[in-house]
C-alpha positions as CSV (number, residue, x, y, z in Angstrom):
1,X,-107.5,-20.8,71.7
2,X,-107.4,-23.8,74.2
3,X,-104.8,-25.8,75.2
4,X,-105.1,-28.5,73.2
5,X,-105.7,-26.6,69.8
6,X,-102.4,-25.1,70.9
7,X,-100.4,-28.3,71.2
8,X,-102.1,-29.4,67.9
9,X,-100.6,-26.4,66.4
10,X,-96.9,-26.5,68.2
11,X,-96.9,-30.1,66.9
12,X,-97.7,-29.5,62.9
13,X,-95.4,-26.9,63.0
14,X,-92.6,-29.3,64.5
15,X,-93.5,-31.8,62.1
16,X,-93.6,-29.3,58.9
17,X,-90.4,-27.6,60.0
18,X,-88.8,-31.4,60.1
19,X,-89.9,-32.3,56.8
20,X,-89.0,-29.3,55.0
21,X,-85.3,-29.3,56.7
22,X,-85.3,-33.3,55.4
23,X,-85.9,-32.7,51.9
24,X,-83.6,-29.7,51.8
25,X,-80.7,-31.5,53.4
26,X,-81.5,-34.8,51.1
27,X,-81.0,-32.1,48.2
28,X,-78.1,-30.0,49.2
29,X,-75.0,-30.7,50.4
30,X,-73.5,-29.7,53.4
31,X,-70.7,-28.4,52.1
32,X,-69.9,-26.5,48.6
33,X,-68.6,-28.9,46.2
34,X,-66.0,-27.7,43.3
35,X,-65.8,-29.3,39.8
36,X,-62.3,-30.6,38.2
37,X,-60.3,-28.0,37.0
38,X,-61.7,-27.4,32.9
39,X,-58.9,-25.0,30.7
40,X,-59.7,-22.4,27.2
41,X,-58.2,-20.2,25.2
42,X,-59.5,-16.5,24.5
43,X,-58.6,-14.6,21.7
44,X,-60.0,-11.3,21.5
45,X,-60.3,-8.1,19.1
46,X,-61.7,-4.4,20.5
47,X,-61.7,-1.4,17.8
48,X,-62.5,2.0,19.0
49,X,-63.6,4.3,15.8
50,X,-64.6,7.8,16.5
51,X,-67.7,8.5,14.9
52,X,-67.8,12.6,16.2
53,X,-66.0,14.3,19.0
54,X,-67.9,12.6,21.7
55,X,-69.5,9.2,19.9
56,X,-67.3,6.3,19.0
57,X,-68.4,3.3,17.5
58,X,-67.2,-0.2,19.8
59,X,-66.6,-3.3,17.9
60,X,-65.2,-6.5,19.3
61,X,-64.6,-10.1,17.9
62,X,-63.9,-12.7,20.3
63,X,-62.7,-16.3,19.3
64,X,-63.0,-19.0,22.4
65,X,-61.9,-22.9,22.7
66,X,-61.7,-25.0,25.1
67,X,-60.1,-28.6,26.0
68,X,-62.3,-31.9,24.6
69,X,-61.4,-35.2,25.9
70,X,-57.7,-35.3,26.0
71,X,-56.6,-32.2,24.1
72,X,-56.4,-28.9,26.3
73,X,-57.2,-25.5,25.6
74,X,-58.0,-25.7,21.7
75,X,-59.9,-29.3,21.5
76,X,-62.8,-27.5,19.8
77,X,-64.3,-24.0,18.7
78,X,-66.7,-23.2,21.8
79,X,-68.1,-19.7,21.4
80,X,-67.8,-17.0,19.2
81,X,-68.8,-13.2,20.1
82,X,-69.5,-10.1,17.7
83,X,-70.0,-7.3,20.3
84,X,-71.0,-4.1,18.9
85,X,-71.8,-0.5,20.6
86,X,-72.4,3.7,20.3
87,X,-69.9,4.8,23.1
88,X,-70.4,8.5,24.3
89,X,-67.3,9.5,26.1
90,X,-68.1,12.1,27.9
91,X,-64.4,12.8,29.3
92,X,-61.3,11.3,30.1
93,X,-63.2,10.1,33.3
94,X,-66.5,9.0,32.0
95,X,-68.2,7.0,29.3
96,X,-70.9,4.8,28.6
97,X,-72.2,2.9,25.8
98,X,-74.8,0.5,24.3
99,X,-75.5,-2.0,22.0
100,X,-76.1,-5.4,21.1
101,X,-74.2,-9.2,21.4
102,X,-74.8,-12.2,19.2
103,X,-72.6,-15.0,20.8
104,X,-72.3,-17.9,18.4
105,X,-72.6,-21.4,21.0
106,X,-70.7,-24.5,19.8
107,X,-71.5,-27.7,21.8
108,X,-68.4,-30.4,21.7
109,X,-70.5,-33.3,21.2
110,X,-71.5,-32.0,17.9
111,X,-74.6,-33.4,16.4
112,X,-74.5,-36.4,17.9
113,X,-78.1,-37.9,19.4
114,X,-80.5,-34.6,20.5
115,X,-77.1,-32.1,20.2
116,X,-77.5,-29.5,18.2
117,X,-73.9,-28.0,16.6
118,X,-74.7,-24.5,16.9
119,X,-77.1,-22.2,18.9
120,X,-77.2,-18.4,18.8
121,X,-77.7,-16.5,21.9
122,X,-78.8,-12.8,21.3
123,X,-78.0,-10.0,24.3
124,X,-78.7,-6.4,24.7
125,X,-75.9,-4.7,27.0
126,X,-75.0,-1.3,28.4
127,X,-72.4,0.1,30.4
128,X,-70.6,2.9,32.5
129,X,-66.8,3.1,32.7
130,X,-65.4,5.5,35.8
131,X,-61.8,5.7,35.2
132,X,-59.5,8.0,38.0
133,X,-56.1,9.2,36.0
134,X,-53.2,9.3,39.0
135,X,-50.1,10.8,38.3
136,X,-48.4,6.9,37.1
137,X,-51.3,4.8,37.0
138,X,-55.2,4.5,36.2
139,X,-57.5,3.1,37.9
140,X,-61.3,1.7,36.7
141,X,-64.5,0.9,37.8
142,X,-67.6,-0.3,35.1
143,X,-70.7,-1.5,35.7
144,X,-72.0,-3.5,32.8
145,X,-75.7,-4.7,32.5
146,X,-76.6,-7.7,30.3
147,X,-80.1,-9.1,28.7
148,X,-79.7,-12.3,27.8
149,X,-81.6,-15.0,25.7
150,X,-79.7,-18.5,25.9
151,X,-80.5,-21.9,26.0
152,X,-78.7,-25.2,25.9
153,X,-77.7,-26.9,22.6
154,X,-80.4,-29.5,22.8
155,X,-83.2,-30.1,20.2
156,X,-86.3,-28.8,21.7
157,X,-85.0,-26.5,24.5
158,X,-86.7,-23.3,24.6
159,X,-84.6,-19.7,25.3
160,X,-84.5,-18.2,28.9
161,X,-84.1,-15.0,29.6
162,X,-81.8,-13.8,32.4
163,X,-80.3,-10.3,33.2
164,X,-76.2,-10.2,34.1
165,X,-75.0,-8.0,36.8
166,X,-71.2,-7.2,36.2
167,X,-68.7,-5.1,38.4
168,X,-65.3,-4.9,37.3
169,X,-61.7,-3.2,38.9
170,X,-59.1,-2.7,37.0
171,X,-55.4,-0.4,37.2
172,X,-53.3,0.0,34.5
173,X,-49.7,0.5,36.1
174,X,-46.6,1.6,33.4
175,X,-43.4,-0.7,34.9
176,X,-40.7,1.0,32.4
177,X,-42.0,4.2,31.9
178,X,-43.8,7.4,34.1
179,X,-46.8,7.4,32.0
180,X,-49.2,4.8,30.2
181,X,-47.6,5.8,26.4
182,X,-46.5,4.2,23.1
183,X,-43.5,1.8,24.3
184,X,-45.2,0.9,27.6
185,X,-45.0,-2.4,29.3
186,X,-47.9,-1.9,31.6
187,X,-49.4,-4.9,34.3
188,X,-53.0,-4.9,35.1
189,X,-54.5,-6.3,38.2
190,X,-58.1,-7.0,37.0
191,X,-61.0,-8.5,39.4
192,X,-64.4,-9.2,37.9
193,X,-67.8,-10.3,39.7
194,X,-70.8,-11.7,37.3
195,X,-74.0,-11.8,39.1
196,X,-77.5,-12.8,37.4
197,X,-81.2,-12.8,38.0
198,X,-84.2,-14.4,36.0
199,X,-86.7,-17.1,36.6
200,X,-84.6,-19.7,35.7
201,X,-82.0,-18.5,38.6
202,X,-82.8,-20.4,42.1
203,X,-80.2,-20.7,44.2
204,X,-77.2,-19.9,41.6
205,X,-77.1,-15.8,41.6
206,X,-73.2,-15.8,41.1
207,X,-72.0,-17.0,37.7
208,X,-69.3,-16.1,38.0
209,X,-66.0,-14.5,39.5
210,X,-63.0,-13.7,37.1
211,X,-59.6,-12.7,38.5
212,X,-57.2,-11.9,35.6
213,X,-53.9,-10.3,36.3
214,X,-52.0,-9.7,32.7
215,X,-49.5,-7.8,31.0
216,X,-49.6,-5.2,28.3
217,X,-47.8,-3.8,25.7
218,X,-48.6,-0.1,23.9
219,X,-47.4,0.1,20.4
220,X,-48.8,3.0,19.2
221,X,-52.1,5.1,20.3
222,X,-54.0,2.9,17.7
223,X,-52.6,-0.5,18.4
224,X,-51.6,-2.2,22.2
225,X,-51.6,-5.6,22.8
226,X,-52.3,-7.7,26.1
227,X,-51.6,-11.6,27.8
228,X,-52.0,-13.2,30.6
229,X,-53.8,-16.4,32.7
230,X,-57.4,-16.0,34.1
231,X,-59.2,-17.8,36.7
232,X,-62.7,-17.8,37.1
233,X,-65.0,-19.9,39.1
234,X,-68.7,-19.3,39.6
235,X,-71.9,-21.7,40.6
236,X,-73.6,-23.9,38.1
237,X,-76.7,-23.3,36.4
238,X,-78.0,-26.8,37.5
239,X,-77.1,-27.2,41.1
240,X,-76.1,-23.9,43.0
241,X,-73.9,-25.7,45.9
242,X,-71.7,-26.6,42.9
243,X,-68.3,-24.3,41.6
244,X,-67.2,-25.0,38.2
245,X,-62.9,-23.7,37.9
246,X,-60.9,-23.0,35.0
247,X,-58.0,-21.8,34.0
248,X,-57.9,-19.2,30.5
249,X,-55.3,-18.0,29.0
250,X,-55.9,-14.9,27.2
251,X,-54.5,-12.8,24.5
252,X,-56.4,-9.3,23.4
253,X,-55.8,-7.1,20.9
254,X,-56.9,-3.4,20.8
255,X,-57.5,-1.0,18.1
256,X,-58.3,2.5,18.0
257,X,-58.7,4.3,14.9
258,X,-58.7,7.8,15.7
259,X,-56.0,10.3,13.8
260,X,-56.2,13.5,15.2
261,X,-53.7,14.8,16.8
262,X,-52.5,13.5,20.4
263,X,-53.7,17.2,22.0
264,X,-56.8,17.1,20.4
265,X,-57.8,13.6,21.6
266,X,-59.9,12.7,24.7
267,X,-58.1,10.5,26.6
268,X,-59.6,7.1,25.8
269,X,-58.1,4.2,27.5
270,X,-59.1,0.8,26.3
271,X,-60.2,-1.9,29.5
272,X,-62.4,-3.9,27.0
273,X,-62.8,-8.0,27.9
């Protein structure tokens, strides 16, 4: 190659790598921008019924609302989840189980102009729960993987399909008794990292990040109760550079209706969200 096909070369390189640096920085930021602070309200049911010694049917109801104009937390009904699962315990230190999600989507402008009210989004999820009993406490590890079909509630939008990555650490810790039994007031540092893949995902992998210490309360082995504030911050779907914040309370509700007798049972310990 001669010279002068080489400075042709050196100089449409120089010239593409300017243009493509002066888009990209007329499209992103240099810096990370995060949204206003948003606030809702979760409310949420888990049942555990044993099925057979080793299967257990996994049911959850969850009711969500968020602020709307001027009223926090509740202004309107934004989603509602039916969960629904086989679980195979395999022992107090392993389980996994699978099933299907319909999450009901409520948009807060209602029908007004191209809104639509209401649109269902469909998932099929699985997931592996690696729990390590200590002498006072429990700690967790699950891995949760999510197929999801969503799309926005406009008329005309068409679904998108997108897989969910989740990793979540959790510790149950007893503060007035030895040992996570009826009675206990347990806290529960809880740290939970959403990532997702798909077509639609360029440049927004996390969605999101969810760090939820809380308090909990066993009443019996079949019913314990749980409270406390989550934060959670992840990129939006439009513009990656871009954090969305809120703040959620929470309040769960656990059931688990298995009678036999406490040396009998496989112990189950419920770290549901």
């Amino acid at each position: 190659m001669s010279k002068l096909n080489c400075l042709k070369y050196s100089f449409l390189t120089l010239a593409l790598t300017f243009v493509i640096s002066k888009s990209w920085a007329q499209e992103y930021p240099s810096e990370s921008e995060f949204e206003d602070f948003t606030n809702e309200l979760w409310m949420g049911t888990y049942g555990n019924f044993r099925l057979t010694d080793k299967l257990y049917w996994a049911g959850e109801f969850h009711l969500r609302t968020a602020q709307k104009d001027d009223i926090p937390l509740a202004g309107y009904i934004s989603k509602i989840y039916n969960r629904h699962g086989i679980k195979y315990v395999h022992s107090k230190k392993f389980s996994a189980t699978a099933g299907g999600v319909l999450r009901l989507n409520f948009s807060k402008y209602g029908n007004e102009g191209i809104n639509k009210a209401l649109v269902l989004e469909p998932r099929i999820w699985h997931e592996y729960v690696f729990a390590t009993p200590f002498k006072r406490f429990m700690i967790y590890h699950r891995i949760r993987i999510e197929h999801r079909w969503s799309k926005p509630n406009i008329d005309g939008a068409e679904y998108i399909y997108r897989n969910r990555y989740r990793y979540m650490f959790q510790a149950k810790i007893p503060l007035n008794n030895k040992k996570l039994k009826p009675g206990t007031v347990y806290f529960s540092p809880f740290v939970e990292l959403i990532m997702q893949s798909g077509k639609s995902v360029v440049g927004n992998p996390m969605e999101d990040l969810r760090i939820f210490p809380y308090f909990g309360y066993i009443y019996s082995p079949q019913l314990s109760f749980s409270a406390g504030l989550l934060y959670t911050t992840g990129q939006s779907s439009v513009e990656g550079y871009s954090y969305r914040q809120r703040w959620v309370p929470r309040v769960n509700m656990y059931i688990s209706l298995d009678w036999r007798k406490d040396e009998l049972k496989i112990p189950e310990i419920n770290i549901r969200d």
